[in-house]
Structures are given as structure tokens and as C-alpha cells.
Biotite code that builds the C-alpha atoms (Angstrom):
import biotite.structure as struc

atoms = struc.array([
    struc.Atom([0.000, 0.000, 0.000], chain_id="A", res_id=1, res_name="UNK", atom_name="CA", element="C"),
    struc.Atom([1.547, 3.682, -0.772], chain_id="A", res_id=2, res_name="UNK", atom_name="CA", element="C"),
    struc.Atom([1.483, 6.151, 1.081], chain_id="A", res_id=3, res_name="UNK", atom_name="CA", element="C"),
    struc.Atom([-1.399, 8.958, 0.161], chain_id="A", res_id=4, res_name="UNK", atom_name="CA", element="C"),
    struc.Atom([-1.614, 12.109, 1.668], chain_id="A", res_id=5, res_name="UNK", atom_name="CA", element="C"),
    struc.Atom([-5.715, 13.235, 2.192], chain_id="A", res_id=6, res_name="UNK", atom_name="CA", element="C"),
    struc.Atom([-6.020, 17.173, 1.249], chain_id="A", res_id=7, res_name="UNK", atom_name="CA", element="C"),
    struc.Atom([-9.439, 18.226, 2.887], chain_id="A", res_id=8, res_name="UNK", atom_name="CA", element="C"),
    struc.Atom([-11.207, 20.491, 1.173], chain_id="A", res_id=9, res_name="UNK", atom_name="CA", element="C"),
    struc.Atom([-12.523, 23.421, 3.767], chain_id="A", res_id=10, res_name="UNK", atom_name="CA", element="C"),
    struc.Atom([-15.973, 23.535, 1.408], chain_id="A", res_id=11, res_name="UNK", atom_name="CA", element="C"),
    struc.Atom([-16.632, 19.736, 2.197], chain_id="A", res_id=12, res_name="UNK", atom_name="CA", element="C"),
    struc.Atom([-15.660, 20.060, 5.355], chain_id="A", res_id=13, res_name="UNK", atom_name="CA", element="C"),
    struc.Atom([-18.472, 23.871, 6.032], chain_id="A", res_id=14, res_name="UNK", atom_name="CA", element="C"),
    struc.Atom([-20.592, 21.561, 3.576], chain_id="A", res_id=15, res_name="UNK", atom_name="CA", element="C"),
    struc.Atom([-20.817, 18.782, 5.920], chain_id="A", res_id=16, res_name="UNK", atom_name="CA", element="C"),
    struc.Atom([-21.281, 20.877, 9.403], chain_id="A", res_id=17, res_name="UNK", atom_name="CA", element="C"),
    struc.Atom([-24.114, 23.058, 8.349], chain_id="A", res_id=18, res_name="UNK", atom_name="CA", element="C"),
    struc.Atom([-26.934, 20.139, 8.905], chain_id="A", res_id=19, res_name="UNK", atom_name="CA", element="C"),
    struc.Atom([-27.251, 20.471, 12.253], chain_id="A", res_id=20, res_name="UNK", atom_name="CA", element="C"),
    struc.Atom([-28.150, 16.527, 12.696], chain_id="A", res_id=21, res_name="UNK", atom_name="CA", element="C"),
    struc.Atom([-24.412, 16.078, 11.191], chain_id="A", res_id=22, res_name="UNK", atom_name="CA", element="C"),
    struc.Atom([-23.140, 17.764, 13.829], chain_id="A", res_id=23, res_name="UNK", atom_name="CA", element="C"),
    struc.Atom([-25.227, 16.133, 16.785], chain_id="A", res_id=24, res_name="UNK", atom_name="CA", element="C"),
    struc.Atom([-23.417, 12.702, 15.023], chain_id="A", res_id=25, res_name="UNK", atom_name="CA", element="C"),
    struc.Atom([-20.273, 14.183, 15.207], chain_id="A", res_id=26, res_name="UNK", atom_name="CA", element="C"),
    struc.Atom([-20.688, 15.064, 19.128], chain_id="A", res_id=27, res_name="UNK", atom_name="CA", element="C"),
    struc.Atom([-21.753, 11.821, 19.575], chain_id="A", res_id=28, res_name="UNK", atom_name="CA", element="C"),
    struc.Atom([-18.600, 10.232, 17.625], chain_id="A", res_id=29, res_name="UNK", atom_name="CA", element="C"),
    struc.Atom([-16.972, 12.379, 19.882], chain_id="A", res_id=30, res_name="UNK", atom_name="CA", element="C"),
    struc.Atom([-16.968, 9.785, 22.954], chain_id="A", res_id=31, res_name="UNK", atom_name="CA", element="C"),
    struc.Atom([-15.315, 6.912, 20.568], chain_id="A", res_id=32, res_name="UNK", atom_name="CA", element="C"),
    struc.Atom([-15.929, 4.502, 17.594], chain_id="A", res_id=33, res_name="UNK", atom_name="CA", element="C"),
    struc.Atom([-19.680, 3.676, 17.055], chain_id="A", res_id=34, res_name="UNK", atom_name="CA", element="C"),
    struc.Atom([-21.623, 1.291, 15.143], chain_id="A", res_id=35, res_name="UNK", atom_name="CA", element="C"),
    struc.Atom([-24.177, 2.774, 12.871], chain_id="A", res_id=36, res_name="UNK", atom_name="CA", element="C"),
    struc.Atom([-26.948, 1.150, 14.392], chain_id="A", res_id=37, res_name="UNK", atom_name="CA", element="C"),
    struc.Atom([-26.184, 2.647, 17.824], chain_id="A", res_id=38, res_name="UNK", atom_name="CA", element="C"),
    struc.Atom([-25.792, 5.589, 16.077], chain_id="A", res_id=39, res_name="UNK", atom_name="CA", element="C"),
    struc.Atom([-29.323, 5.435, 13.879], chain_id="A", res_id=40, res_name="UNK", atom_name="CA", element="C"),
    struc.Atom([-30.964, 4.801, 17.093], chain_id="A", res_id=41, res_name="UNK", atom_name="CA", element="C"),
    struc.Atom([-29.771, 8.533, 18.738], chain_id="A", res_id=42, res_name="UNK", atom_name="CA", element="C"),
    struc.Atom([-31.698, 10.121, 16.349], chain_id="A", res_id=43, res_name="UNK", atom_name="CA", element="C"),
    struc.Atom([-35.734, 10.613, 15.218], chain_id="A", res_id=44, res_name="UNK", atom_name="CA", element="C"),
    struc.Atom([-34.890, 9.917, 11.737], chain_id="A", res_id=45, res_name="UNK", atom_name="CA", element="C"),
    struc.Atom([-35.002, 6.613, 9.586], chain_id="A", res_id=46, res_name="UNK", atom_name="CA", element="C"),
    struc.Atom([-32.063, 4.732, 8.956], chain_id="A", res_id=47, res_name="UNK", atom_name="CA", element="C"),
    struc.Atom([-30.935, 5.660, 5.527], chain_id="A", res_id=48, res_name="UNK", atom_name="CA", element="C"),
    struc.Atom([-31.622, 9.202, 6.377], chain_id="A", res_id=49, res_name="UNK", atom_name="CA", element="C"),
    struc.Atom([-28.461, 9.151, 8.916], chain_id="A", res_id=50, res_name="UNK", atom_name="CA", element="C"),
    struc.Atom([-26.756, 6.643, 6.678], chain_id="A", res_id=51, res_name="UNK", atom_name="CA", element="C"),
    struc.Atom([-26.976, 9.379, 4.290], chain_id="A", res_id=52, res_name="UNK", atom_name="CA", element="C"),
    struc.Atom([-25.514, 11.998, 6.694], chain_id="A", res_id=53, res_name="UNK", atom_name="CA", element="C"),
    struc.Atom([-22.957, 9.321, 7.167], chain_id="A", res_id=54, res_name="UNK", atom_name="CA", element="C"),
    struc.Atom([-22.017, 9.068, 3.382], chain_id="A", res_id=55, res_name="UNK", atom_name="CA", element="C"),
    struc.Atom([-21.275, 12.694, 3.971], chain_id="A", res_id=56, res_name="UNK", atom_name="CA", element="C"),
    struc.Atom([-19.840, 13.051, 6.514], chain_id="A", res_id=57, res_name="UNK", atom_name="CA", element="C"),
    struc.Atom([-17.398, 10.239, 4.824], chain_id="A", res_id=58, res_name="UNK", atom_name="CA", element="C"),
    struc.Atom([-17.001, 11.817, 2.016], chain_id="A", res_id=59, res_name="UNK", atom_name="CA", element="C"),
    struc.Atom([-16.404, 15.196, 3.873], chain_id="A", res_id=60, res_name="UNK", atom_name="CA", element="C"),
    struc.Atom([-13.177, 12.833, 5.617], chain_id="A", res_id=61, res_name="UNK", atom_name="CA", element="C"),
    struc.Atom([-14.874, 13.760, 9.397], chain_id="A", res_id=62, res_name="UNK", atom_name="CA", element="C"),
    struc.Atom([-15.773, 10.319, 9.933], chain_id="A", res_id=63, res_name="UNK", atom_name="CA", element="C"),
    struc.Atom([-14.198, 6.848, 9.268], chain_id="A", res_id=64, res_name="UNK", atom_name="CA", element="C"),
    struc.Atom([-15.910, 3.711, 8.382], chain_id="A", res_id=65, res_name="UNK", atom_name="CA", element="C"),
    struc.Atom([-14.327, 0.376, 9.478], chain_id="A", res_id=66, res_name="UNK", atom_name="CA", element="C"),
    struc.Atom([-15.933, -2.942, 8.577], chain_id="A", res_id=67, res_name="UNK", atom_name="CA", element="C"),
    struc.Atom([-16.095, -5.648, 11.001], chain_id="A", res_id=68, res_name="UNK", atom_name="CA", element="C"),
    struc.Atom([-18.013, -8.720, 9.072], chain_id="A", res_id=69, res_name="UNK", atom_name="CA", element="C"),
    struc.Atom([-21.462, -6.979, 8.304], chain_id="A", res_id=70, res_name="UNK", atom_name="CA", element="C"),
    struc.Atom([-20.929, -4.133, 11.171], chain_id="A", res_id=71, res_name="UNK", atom_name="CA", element="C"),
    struc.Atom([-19.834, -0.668, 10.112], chain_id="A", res_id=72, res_name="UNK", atom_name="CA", element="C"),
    struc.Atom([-18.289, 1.353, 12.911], chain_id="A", res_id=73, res_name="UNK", atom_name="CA", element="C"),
    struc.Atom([-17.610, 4.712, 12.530], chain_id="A", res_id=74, res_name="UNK", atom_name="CA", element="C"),
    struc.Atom([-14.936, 6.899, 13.943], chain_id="A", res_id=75, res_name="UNK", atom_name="CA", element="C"),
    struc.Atom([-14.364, 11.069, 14.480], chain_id="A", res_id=76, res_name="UNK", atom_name="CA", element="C"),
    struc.Atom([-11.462, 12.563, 12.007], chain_id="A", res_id=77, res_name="UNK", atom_name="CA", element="C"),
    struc.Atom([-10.595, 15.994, 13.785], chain_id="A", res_id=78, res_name="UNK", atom_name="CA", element="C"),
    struc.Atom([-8.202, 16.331, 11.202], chain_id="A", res_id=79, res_name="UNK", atom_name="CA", element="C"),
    struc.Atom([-10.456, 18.457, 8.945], chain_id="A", res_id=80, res_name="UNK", atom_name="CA", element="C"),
    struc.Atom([-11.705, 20.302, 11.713], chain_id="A", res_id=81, res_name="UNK", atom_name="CA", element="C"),
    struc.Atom([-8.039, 22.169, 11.510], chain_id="A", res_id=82, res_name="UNK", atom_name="CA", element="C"),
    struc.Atom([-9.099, 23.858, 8.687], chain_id="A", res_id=83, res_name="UNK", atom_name="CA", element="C"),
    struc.Atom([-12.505, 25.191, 10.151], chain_id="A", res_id=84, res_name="UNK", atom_name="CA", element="C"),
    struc.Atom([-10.733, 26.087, 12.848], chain_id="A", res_id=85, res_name="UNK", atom_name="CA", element="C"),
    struc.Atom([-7.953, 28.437, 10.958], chain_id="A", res_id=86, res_name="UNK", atom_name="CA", element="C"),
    struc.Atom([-10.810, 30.163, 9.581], chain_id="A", res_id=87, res_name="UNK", atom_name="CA", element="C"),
    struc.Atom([-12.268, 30.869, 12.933], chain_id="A", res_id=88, res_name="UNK", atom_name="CA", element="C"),
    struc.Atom([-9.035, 31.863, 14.648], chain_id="A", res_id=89, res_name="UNK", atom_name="CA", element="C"),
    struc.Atom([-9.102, 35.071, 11.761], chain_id="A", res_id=90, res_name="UNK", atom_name="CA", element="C"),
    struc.Atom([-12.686, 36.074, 13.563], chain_id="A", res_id=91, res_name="UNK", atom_name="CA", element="C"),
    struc.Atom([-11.469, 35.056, 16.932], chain_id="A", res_id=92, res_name="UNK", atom_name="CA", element="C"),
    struc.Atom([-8.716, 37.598, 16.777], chain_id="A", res_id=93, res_name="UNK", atom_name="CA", element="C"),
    struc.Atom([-10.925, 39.696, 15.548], chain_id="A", res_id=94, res_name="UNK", atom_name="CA", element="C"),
    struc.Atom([-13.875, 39.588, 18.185], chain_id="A", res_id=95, res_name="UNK", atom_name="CA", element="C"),
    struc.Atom([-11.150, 39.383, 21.242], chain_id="A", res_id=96, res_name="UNK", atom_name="CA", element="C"),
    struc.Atom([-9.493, 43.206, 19.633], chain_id="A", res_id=97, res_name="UNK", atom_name="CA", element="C"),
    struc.Atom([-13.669, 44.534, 19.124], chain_id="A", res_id=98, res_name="UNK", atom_name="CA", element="C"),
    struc.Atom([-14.256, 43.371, 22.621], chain_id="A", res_id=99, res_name="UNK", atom_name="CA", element="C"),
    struc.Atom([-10.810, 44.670, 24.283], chain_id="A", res_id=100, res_name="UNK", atom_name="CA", element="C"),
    struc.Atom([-11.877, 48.416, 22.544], chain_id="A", res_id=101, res_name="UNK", atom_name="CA", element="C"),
    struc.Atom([-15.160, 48.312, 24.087], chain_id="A", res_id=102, res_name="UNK", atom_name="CA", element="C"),
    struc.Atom([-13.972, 47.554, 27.080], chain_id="A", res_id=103, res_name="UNK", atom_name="CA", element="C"),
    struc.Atom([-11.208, 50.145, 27.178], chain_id="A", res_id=104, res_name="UNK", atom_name="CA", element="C"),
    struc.Atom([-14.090, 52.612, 25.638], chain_id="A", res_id=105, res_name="UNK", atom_name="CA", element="C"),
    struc.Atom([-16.620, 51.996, 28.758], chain_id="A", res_id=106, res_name="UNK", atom_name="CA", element="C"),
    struc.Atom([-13.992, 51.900, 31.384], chain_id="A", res_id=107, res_name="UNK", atom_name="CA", element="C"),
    struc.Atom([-13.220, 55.451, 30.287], chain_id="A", res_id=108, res_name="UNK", atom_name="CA", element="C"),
    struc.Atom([-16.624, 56.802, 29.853], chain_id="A", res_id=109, res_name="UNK", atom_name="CA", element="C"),
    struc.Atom([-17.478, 55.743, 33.054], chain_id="A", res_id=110, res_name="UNK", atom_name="CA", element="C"),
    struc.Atom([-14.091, 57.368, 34.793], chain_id="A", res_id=111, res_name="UNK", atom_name="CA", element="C"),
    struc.Atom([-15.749, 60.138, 33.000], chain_id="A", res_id=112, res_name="UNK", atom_name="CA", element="C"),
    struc.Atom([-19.193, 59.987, 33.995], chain_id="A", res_id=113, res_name="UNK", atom_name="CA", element="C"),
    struc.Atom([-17.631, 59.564, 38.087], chain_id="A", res_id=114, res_name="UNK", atom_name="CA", element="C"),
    struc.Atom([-15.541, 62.550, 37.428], chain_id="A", res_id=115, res_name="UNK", atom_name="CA", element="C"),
    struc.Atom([-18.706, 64.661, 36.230], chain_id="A", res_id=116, res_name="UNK", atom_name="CA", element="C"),
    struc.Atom([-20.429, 63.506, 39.507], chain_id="A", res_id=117, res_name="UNK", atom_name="CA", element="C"),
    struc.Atom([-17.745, 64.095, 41.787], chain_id="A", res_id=118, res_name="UNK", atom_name="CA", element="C"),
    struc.Atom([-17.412, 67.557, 40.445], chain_id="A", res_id=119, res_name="UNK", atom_name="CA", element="C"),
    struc.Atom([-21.182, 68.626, 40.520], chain_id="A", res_id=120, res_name="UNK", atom_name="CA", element="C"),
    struc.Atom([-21.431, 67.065, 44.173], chain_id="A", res_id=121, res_name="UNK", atom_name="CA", element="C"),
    struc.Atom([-18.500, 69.442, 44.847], chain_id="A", res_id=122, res_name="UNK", atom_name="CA", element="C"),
    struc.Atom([-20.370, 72.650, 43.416], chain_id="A", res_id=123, res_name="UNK", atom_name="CA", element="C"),
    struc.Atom([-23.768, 72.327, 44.851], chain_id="A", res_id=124, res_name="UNK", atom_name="CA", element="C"),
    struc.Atom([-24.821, 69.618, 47.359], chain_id="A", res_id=125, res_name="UNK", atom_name="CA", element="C"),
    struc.Atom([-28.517, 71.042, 48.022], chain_id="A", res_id=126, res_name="UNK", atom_name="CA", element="C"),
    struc.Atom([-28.910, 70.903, 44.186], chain_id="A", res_id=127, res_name="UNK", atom_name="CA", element="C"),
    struc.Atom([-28.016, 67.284, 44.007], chain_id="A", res_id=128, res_name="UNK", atom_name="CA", element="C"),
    struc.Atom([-29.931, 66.441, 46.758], chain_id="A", res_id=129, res_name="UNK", atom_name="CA", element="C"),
    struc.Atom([-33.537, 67.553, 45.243], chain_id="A", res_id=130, res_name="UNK", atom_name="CA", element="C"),
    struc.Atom([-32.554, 65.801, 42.141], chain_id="A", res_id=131, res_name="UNK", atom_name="CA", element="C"),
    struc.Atom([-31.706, 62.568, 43.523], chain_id="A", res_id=132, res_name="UNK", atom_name="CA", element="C"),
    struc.Atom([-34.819, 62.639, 45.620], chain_id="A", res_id=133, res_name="UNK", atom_name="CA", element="C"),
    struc.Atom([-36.725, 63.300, 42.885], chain_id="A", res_id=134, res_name="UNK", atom_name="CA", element="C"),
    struc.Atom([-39.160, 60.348, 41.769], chain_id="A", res_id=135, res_name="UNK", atom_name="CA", element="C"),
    struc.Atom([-38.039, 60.950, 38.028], chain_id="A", res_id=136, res_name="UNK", atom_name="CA", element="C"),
    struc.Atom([-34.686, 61.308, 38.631], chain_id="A", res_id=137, res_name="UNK", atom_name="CA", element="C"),
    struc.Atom([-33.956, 58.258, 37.515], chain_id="A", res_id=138, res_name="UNK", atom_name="CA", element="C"),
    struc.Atom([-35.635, 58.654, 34.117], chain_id="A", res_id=139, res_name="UNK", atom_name="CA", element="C"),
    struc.Atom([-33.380, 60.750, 30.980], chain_id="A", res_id=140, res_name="UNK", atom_name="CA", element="C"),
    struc.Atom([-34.926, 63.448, 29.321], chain_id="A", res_id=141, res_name="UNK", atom_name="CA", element="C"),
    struc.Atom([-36.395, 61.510, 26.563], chain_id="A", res_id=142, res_name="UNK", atom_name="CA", element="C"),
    struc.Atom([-38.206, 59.101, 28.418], chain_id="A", res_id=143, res_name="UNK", atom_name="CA", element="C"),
    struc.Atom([-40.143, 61.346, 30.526], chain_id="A", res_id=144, res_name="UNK", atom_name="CA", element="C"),
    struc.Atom([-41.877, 62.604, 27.051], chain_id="A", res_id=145, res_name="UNK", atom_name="CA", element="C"),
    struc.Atom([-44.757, 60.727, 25.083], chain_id="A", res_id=146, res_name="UNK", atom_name="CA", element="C"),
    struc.Atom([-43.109, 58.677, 22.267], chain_id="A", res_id=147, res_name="UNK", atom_name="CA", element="C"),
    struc.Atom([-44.648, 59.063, 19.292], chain_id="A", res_id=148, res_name="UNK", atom_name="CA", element="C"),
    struc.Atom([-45.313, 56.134, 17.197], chain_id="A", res_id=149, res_name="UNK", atom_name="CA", element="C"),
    struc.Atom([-43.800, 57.447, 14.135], chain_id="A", res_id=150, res_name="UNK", atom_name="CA", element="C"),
    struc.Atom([-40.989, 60.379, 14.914], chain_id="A", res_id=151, res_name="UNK", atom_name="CA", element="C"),
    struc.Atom([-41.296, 62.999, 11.947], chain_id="A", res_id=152, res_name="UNK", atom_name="CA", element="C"),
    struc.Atom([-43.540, 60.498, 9.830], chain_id="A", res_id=153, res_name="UNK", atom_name="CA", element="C"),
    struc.Atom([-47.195, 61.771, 8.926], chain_id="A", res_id=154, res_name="UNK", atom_name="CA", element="C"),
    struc.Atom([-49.837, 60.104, 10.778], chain_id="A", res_id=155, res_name="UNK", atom_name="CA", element="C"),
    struc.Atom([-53.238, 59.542, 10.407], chain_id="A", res_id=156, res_name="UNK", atom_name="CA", element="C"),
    struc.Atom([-56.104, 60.043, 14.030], chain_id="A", res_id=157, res_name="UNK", atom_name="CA", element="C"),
    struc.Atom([-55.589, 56.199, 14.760], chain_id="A", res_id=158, res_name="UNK", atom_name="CA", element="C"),
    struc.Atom([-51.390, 57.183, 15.030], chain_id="A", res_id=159, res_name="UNK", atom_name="CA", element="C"),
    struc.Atom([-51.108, 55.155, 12.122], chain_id="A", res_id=160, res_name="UNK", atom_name="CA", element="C"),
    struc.Atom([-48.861, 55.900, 8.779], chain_id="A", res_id=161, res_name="UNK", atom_name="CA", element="C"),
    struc.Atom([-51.033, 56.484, 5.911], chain_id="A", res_id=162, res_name="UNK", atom_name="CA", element="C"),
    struc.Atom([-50.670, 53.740, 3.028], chain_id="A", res_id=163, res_name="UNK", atom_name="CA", element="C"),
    struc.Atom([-48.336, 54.540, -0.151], chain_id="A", res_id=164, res_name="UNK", atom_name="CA", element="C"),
    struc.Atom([-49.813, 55.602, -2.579], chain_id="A", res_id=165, res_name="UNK", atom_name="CA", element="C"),
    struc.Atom([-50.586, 52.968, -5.522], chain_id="A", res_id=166, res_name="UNK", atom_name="CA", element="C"),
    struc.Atom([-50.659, 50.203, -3.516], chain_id="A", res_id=167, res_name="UNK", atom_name="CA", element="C"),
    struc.Atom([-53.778, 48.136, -2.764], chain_id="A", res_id=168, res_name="UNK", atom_name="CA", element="C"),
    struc.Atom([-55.050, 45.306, -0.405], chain_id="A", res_id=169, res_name="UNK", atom_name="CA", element="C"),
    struc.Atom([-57.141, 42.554, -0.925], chain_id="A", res_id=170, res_name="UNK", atom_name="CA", element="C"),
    struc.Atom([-60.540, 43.474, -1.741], chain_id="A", res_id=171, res_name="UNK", atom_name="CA", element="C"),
    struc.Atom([-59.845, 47.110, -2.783], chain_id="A", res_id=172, res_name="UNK", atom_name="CA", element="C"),
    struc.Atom([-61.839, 47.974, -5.950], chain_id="A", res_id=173, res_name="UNK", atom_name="CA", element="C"),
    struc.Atom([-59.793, 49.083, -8.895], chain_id="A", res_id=174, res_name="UNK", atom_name="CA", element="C"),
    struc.Atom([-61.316, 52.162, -10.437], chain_id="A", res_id=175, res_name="UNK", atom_name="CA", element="C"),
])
């Protein structure tokens, strides 16, 4: 026998992991070898529905069939996992930088927002005081105003946006 090296192919591979019932087999391949029976019987589905996802996931190189007389047993390849996980690292870089600037950002807005309070405590106690005690106090601006439904949008009596014009609804007469 020679020697072959297996190139996966990263489509297969994305292919393969979008059912979501291929997946749930490969979690369950995860804890060792199965046969396919045992692994028919996890799932709601006929037989030659998951030997089907099994085909797939074959050809995809995730799993690998061994025959023992008439038994197939099927084993998790990780190895084309690698590639699916390359791609990921990209976003998880990524996501970990967005997240770390965020953080950074709200850490300093609220060293600001402390600063602001520290200094208007400082210039008028008795002011802050009748705020605080306020029942509203804890409302903005904005939200102590009616909302209306539509902001700068004509509205009909009901608070309703009028229909565009030309269009119709079932049982409108044509004229």
C-alpha cells in the first residue's frame, strides 16, 4: 500500500457541518468509535436518512468507516476540523481586539461619567440632593416625554402611517 496524503477540502468540510443533525453525530462520535446502528438509534430519523448523513460526513473525511463482518463502525477525524478552525481563529482575533476596545471605551466613559459627579457634588450639594430625591430622577430626558409612534412620519387620528400611494389590499376595488 503507498502512502497517500488526504487534502481536505474546507468547502466539504463547512458543507458537511451546516446540517445540524451532522453535527449532533459528530458530538456523539466524539466519545469513541460507534456502530451505525447505535448511532441510527440517537436520532428521530429513519435509517438511511443518517446513513446518508454518514455518506457525507465520509465523504467530507470527518468520519471513518471500518468494517467488522457486516458491522460498520464509525470513527471522528478531527483532522479536517483544523481547517474550520484556521478560519475561525481570523474572527477570533478579531472579536477578542472589538471586545478589548469596548472595554477600554466603557472603562473610560465611566471614569468620565464619576468625574462629572464628583465635580457637581462638589459645586452644589442642596442641588443634588432635590434631584436625587426626585421620583423621576432616575428617568433621561427623553423618556419622561410621550413617544410618538412614528418620529417625523405623517400620521393619520388612529397614530397610524397612511398607506403609499398605488398600492392596494385585498378586496380594494380598482377604479
Amino acid at each position: 500500500m503507498r502512502n497517500q496524503s488526504v487534502t481536505y477540502s474546507a468547502e466539504a468540510t463547512f458543507n458537511a457541518l451546516a446540517d445540524p443533525t451532522r453535527r449532533a453525530v459528530l458530538d456523539l462520535l466524539r466519545r469513541g468509535r460507534q456502530p451505525a446502528g447505535q448511532i441510527a438509534q440517537a436520532f428521530p430519523v429513519s435509517r438511511p436518512a443518517i446513513s446518508k448523513h454518514l455518506r457525507l460526513l465520509r465523504r467530507a473525511h470527518l468520519v471513518n468507516e471500518h468494517r467488522e463482518g457486516r458491522h460498520r463502525f464509525y470513527r471522528l477525524n478531527p483532522e479536517p476540523l483544523r481547517a474550520v478552525d484556521s478560519w475561525l481563529e481570523q474572527y477570533r482575533a478579531f472579536w477578542t481586539t472589538s471586545l478589548n476596545n469596548l472595554k477600554s471605551f466603557v472603562e473610560a466613559e465611566y471614569a468620565k461619567e464619576l468625574a462629572e459627579q464628583g465635580k457637581s457634588l462638589e459645586s452644589g450639594p442642596s442641588a443634588s440632593r432635590f434631584v436625587a430625591s426626585h421620583p423621576d430622577a432616575h428617568k433621561s430626558e427623553s423618556s419622561r416625554k410621550p413617544k410618538e409612534k412614528y418620529a417625523g412620519v405623517e400620521q393619520n387620528r388612529s397614530g397610524h402611517r397612511p398607506r403609499k400611494t398605488g398600492t392596494r389590499r385585498k378586496g380594494d376595488r380598482q377604479s
